[in-house]
GULUM-947898 format. One record per residue (C-alpha): x, y, z; residue number from 1. Coordinates in Angstrom, 3 decimals. Layout:
<nodes>
((X Y Z) NUM)
...
</nodes>
This chain:
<nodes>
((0.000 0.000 0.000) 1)
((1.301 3.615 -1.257) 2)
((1.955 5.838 1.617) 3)
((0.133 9.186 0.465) 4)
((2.180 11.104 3.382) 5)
((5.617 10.742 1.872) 6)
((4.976 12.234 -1.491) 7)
((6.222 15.955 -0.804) 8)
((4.963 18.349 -3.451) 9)
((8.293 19.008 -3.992) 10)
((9.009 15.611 -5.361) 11)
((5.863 16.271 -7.922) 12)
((7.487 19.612 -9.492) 13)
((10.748 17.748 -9.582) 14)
((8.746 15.527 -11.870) 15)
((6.996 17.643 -14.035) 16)
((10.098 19.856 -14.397) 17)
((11.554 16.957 -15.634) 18)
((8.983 15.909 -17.949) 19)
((8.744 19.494 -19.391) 20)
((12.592 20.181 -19.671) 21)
((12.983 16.808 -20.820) 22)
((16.548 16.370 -18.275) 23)
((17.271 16.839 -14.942) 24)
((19.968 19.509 -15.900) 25)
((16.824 21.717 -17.528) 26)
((14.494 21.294 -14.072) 27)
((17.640 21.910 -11.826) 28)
((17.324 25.283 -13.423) 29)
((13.618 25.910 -13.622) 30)
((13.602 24.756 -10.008) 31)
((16.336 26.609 -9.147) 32)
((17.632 23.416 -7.872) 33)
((21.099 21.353 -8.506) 34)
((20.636 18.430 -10.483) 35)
((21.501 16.085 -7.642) 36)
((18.587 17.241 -5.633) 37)
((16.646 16.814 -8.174) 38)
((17.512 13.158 -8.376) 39)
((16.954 12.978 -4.654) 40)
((13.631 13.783 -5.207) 41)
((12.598 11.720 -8.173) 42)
((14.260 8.876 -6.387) 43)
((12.503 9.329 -3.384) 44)
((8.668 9.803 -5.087) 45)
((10.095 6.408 -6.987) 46)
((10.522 4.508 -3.741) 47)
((7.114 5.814 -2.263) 48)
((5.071 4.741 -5.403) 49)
((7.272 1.661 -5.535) 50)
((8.020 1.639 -9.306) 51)
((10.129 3.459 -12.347) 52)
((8.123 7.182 -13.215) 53)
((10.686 7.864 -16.251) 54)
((12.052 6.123 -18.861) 55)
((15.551 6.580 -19.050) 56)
((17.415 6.014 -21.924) 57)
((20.754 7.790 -22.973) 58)
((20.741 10.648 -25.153) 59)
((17.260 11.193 -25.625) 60)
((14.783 13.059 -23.628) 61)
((13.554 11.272 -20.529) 62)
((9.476 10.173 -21.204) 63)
((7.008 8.770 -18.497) 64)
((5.996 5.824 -17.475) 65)
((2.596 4.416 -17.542) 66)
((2.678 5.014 -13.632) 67)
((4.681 8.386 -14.150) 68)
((2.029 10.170 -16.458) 69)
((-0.662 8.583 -13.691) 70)
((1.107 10.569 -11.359) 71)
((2.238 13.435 -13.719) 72)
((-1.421 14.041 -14.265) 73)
((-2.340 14.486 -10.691) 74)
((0.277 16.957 -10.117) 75)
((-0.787 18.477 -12.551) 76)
((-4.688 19.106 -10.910) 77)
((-3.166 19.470 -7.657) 78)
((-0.999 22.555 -8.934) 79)
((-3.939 23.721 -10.199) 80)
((-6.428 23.387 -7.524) 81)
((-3.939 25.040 -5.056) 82)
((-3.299 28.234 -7.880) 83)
((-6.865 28.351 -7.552) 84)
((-7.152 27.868 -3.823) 85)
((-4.453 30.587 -3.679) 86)
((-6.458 32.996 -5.625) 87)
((-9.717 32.589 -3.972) 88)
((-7.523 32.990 -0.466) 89)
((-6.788 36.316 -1.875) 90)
((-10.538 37.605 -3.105) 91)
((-11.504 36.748 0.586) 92)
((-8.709 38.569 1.789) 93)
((-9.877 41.256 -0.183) 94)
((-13.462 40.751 0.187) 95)
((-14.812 39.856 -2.781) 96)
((-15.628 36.379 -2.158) 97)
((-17.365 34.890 0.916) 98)
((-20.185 34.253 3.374) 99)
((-22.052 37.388 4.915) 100)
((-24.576 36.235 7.376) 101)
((-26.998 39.399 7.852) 102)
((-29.712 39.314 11.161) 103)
((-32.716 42.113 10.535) 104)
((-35.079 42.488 12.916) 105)
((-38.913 41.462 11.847) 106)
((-39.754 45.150 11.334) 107)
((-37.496 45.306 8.372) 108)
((-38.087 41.968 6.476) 109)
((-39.942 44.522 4.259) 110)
((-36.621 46.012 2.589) 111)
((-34.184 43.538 4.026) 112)
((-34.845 41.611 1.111) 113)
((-33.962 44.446 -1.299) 114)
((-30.799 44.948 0.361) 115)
((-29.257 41.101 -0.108) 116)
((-30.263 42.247 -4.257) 117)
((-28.572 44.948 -4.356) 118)
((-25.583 42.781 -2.405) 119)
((-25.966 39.981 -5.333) 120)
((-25.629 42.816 -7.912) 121)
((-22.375 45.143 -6.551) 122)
((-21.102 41.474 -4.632) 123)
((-21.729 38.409 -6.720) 124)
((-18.578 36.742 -5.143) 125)
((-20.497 37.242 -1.256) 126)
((-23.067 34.770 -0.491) 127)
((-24.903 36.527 2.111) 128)
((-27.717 34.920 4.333) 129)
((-30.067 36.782 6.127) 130)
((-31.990 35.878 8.904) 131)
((-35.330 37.250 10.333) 132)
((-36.253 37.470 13.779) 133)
((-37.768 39.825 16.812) 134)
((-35.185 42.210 18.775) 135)
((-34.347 39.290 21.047) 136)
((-33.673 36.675 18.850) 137)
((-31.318 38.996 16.778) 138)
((-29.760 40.137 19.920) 139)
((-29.150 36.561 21.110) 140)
((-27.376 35.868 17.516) 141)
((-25.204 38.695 17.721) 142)
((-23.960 37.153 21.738) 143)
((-23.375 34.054 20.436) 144)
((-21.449 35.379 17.296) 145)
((-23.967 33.780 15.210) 146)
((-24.304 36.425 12.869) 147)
((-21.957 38.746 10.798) 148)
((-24.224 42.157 11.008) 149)
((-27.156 42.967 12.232) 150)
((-29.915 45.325 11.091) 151)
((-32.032 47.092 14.223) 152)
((-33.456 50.117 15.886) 153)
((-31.806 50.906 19.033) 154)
((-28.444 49.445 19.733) 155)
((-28.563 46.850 23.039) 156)
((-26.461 47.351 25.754) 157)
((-25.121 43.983 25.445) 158)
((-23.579 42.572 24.256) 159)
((-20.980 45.350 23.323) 160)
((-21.662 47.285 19.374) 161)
((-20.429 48.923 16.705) 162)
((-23.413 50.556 14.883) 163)
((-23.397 52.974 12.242) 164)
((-26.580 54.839 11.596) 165)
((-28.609 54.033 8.158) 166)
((-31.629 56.589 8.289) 167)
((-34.860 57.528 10.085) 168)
((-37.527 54.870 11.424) 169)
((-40.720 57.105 11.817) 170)
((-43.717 54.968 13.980) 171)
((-47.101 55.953 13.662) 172)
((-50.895 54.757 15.451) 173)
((-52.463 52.893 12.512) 174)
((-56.360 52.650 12.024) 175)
((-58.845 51.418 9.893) 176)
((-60.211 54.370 7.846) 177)
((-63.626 53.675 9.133) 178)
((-62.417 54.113 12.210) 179)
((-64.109 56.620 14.801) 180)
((-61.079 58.446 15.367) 181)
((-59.939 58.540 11.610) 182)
((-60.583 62.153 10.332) 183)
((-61.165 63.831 12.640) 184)
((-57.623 66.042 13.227) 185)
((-55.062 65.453 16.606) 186)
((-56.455 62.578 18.757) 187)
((-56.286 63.468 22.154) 188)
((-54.384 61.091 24.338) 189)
((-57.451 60.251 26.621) 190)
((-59.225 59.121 23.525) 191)
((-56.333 56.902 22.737) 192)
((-56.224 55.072 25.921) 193)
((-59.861 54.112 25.535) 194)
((-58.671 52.229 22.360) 195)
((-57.651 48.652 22.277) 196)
((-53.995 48.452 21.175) 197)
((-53.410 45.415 18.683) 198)
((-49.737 45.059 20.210) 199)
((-46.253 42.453 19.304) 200)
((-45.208 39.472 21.603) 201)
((-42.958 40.304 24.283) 202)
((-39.200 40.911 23.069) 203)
((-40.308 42.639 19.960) 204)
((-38.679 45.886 19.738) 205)
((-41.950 47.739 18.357) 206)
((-43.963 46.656 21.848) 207)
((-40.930 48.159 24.043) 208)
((-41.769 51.693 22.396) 209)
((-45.658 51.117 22.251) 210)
((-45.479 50.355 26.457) 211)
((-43.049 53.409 26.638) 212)
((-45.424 55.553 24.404) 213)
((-48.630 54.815 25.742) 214)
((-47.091 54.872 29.419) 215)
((-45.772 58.383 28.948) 216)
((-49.548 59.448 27.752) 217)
((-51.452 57.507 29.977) 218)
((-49.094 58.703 33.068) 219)
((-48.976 54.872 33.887) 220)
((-52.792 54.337 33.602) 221)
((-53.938 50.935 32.051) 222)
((-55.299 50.250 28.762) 223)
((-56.649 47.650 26.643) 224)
((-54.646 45.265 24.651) 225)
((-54.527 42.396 22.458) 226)
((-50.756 40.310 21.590) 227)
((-50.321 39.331 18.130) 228)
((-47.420 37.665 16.848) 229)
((-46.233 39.542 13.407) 230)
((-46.807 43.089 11.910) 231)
((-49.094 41.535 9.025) 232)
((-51.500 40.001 11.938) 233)
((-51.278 43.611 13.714) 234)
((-52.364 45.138 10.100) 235)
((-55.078 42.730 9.024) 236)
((-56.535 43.187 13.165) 237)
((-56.318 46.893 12.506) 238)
((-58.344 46.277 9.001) 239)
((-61.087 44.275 10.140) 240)
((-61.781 46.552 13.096) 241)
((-59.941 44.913 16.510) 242)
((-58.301 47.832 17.859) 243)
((-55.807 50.351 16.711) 244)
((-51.407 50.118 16.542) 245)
((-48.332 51.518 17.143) 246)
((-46.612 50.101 14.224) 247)
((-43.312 51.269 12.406) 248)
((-44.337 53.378 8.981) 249)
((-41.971 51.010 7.048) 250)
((-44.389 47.913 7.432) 251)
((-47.282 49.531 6.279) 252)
((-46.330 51.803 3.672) 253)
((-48.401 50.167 0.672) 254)
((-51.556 49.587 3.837) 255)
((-51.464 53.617 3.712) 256)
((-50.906 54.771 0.014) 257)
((-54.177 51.868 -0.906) 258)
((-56.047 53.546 1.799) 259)
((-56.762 50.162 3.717) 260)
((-55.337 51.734 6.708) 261)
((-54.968 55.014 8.173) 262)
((-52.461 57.121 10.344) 263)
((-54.209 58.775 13.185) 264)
((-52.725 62.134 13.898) 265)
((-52.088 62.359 17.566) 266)
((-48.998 64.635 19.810) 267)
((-45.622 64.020 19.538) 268)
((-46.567 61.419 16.831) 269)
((-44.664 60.293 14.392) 270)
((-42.315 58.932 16.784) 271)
((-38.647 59.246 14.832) 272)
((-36.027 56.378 15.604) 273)
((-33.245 55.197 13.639) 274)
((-32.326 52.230 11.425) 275)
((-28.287 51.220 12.772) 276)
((-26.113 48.393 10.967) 277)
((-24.124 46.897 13.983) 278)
((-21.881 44.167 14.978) 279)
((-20.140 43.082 18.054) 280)
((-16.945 45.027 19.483) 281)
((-15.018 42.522 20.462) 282)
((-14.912 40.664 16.759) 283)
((-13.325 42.121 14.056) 284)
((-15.748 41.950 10.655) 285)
((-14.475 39.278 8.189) 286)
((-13.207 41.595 4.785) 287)
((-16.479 40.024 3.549) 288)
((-18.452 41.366 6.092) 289)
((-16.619 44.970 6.228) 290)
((-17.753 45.491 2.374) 291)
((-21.153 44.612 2.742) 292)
((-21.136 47.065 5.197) 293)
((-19.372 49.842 3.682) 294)
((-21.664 49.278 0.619) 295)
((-25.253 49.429 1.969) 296)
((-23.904 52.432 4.554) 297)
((-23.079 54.159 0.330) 298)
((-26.691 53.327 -0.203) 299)
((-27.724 56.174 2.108) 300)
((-31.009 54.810 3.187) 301)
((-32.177 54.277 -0.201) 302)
((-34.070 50.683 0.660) 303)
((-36.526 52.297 3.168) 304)
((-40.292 52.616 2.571) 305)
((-41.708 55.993 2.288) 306)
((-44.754 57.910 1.258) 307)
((-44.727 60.341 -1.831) 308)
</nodes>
């Protein structure tokens, strides 16, 4: 049985040098070798494979064996896969090739996805993944260095970030346009808290500022509430009549310009947060990672939702 360990790659370009050159004297010099070590290392790859490589007769050019082109030809793919491994090593030194994997909070799965095409277009060599899920959930990635980037309003505490803003994340009280309150100018607060507010699961990022919001208003007073699970349940709850939301503008952009839903006017509404693109202190962005960055941070915001 042919050891595979004591074949050197050496001992393979000693081989095809040989083979090309047609003498040892010609690879010494390609190699940049003498000719005896040269020999050394034909002999050696001879006495791993356990039989003649070259056909040597005097005068003439040495040829291959049946078992030396065998092997001849698998140096040659191996040269080539590691040129090629070599190169790619490079692009993802670079960045231009490799994996991105991109978190985005629920509230923007409606131009996350419009963000990884614009990636494909300006990036075809980065494969990046993206991943949907409430604040926690994204949060929880990012502390267990499960994720390259995340997208998200308000930067946690912990673990430890580096966010760079991306643009303005207005929130507004949705309402059915039949609606008792709709049309008729500024709500009052009071009126508000009579309302039942169609509100996310715990974690979500959008029910932390609807219990600070309505708090602030209601000076701590209760008011009525019902939990549902996802933005489009909040919107088709608001539609058929259920109650009224607090509900980022982004995720109900084409609700509003169809006129299915309205925004009720109301003080110190909209509320304006920010969009951030962050990642973890403590571990340095793959070159991958840093151009995705650096290229939807060029995009200025362009991907958000907005009325004419």
């Amino acid at each position: 049985m042919i050891d595979p360990d004591r074949i050197k790659l050496s001992q393979l370009r000693a081989l095809v040098a040989v083979v090309s050159d047609g003498s040892i004297t010609g690879a010494a010099e390609r190699l940049n070798l003498t000719a005896p070590a040269i020999h050394t290392q034909l002999k050696l790859l001879e006495d791993t494979v356990g039989t003649a490589l070259l056909n040597r007769t005097r005068g003439q050019a040495m040829t291959l064996t049946e078992a030396g082109q065998v092997l001849f030809d698998a140096a040659a793919r191996i040269e080539g896969e590691l040129t090629r491994a070599l190169r790619d090593i490079v692009a993802v030194q670079e960045g231009h090739e490799g994996r991105v994997h991109l978190g985005v909070v629920s509230t923007g799965k409606y131009f996350a996805p419009g963000i990884v095409a614009a990636m494909r277009k300006c990036c075809p060599g980065i494969d990046v993944r993206l991943s949907i899920g409430n604040r926690q959930e994204i949060i929880h990635a990012l502390d267990t260095r499960t994720l390259h980037l995340a997208i998200m309003g308000r930067p946690p505490r912990t673990p430890a970030v580096i966010a760079e803003r991306l643009g303005n994340h207005p929130h507004v009280i949705i309402a059915a346009p039949d609606h008792p309150l709709a049309g008729i100018g500024e709500v009052l607060d009071a009126a508000l808290l009579r309302e039942t507010f169609i509100m996310r699961e715990e974690g979500s990022g959008t029910r932390i500022l609807a219990n600070r919001y309505l708090d602030r208003i209601g000076s701590g007073q209760g008011y009525g509430s019902i939990v549902m699970d996802s933005n489009e349940t909040i919107k088709q709850a608001v539609i058929a009549g259920l109650g009224i939301a607090l509900i980022s503008e982004h995720t109900v952009i084409e609700e509003l310009r169809s006129r299915r839903l309205v925004r009720l006017p109301a003080k110190g509404l909209p509320l304006i947060r920010e969009w951030y693109i962050l990642h973890t202190s403590d571990t340095p962005l793959t070159p991958a990672a840093t151009r995705i960055q650096d290229e939807i941070l060029a995009m200025k915001g362009s991907y958000l939702p907005h009325l004419d």
